[in-house]
C-alpha positions as CSV (number, residue, x, y, z in Angstrom):
1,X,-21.0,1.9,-15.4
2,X,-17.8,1.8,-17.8
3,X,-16.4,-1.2,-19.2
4,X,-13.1,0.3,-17.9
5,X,-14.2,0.5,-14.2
6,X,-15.9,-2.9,-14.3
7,X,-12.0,-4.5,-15.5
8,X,-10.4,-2.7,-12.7
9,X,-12.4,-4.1,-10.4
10,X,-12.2,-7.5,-10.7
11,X,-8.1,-7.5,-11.4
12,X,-6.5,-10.3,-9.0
13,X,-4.5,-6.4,-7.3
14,X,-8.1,-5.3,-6.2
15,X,-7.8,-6.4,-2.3
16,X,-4.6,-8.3,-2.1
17,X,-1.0,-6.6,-1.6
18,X,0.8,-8.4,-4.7
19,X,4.1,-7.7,-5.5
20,X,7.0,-9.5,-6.9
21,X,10.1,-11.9,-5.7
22,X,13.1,-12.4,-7.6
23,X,13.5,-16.0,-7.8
24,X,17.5,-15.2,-8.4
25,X,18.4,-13.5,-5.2
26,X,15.0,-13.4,-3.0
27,X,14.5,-9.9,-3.1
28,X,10.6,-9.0,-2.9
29,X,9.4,-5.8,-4.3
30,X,5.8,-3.6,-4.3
31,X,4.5,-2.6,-6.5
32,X,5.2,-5.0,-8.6
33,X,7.8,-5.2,-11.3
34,X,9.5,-7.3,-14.2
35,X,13.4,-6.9,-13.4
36,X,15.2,-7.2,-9.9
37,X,17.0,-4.1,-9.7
38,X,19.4,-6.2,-7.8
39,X,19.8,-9.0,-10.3
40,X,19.2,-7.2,-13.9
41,X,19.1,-9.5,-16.5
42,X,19.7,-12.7,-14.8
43,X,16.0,-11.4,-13.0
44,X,14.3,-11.8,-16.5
45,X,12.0,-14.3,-16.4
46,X,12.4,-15.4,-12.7
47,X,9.7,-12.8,-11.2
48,X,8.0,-14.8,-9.1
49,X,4.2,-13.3,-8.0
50,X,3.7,-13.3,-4.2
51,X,0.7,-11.9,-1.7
52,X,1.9,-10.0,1.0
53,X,0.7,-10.6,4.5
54,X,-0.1,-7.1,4.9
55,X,2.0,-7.2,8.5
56,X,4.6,-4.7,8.5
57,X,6.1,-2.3,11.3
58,X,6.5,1.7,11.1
59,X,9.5,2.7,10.2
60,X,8.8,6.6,9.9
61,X,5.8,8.5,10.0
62,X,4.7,12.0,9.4
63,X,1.1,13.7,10.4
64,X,-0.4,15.6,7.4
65,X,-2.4,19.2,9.0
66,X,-2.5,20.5,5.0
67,X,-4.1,18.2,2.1
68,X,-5.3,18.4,-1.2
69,X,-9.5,19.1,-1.3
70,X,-10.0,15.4,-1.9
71,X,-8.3,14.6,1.6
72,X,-9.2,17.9,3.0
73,X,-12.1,16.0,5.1
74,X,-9.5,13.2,6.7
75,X,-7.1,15.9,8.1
76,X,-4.9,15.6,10.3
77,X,-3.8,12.1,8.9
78,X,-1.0,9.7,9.5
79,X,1.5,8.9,6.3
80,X,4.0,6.6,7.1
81,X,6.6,4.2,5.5
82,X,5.8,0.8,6.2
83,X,8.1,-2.2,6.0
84,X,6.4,-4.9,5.4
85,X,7.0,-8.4,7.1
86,X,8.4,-9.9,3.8
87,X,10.9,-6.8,3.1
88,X,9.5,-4.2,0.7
89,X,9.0,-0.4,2.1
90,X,5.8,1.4,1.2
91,X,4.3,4.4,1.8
92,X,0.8,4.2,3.2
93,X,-1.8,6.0,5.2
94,X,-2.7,5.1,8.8
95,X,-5.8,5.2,9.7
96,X,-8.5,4.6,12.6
97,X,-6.0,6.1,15.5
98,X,-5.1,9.0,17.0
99,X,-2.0,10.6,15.6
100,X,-0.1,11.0,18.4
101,X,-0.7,7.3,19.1
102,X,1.8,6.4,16.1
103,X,5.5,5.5,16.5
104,X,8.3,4.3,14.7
105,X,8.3,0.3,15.6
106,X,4.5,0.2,15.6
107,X,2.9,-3.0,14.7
108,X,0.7,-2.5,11.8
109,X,-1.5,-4.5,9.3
110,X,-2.9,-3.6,5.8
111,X,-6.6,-2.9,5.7
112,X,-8.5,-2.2,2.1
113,X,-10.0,1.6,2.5
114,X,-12.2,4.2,0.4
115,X,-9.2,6.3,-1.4
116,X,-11.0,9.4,-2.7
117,X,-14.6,9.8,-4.9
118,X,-14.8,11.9,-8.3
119,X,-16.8,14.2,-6.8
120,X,-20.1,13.5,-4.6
121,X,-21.8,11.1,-7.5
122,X,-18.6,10.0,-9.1
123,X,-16.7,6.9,-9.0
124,X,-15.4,5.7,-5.3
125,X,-11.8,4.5,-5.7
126,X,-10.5,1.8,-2.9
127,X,-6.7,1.1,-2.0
128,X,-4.6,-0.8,1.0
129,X,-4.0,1.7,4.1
130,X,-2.8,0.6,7.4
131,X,-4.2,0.5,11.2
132,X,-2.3,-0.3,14.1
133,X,-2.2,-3.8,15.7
134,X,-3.7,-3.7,19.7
């Protein structure tokens, strides 16, 4: 095992949805960043570190039939934008549903999911996707 893989596992952004909130105007942001795009430089220094909920609602979605050979296996699959409870818009997969059972103003939550793997021994990379709420 690396040295490399063993320090990105244990960072703090492993399982947790961190982003950033501009203590100037109260505009959160993911991923995270140093300056408010809002605020400029009256941001500097005033990036505050928050953990998202996860919650968030679908506010457009679209169901992928064609994917790179990494994905190839999880076709058809459900990529969305998310807004999250707190404000930010991501993009994020949806998994553990039928397509057609998505919508635009679906409940969902984050979930922490196997991303891809560097072949069929390699390295297993994890990331946030999304299911929807029952």
């Amino acid at each position: 095992m690396t040295e490399l893989s063993r320090i990105w596992r244990e960072t703090e952004y492993r399982y947790n949805l961190i982003g950033f909130k501009c203590k100037n105007c109260g505009n959160s942001y993911f991923p995270p960043r140093d300056v408010c795009p809002v605020c400029h430089r009256e941001s500097i220094g005033k990036m505050e570190k928050v953990k998202f909920s996860g919650n968030g609602e679908v506010i457009s979605y679209t169901v992928v039939h064609d994917a790179p050979p990494s994905f190839k296996r999880q076709v058809p699959y459900v990529l969305a934008l998310i807004k999250l409870s707190e404000g930010p818009v991501i993009t994020a997969q949806i998994v553990d549903c039928d397509p057609a059972d998505v919508d635009m103003g679906k409940k969902v939550h984050s979930v922490f999911r196997k991303i891809r793997q560097d072949g069929d021994s390699g390295i297993i990379e994890y990331g946030y996707k999304f299911v929807l709420n029952l």
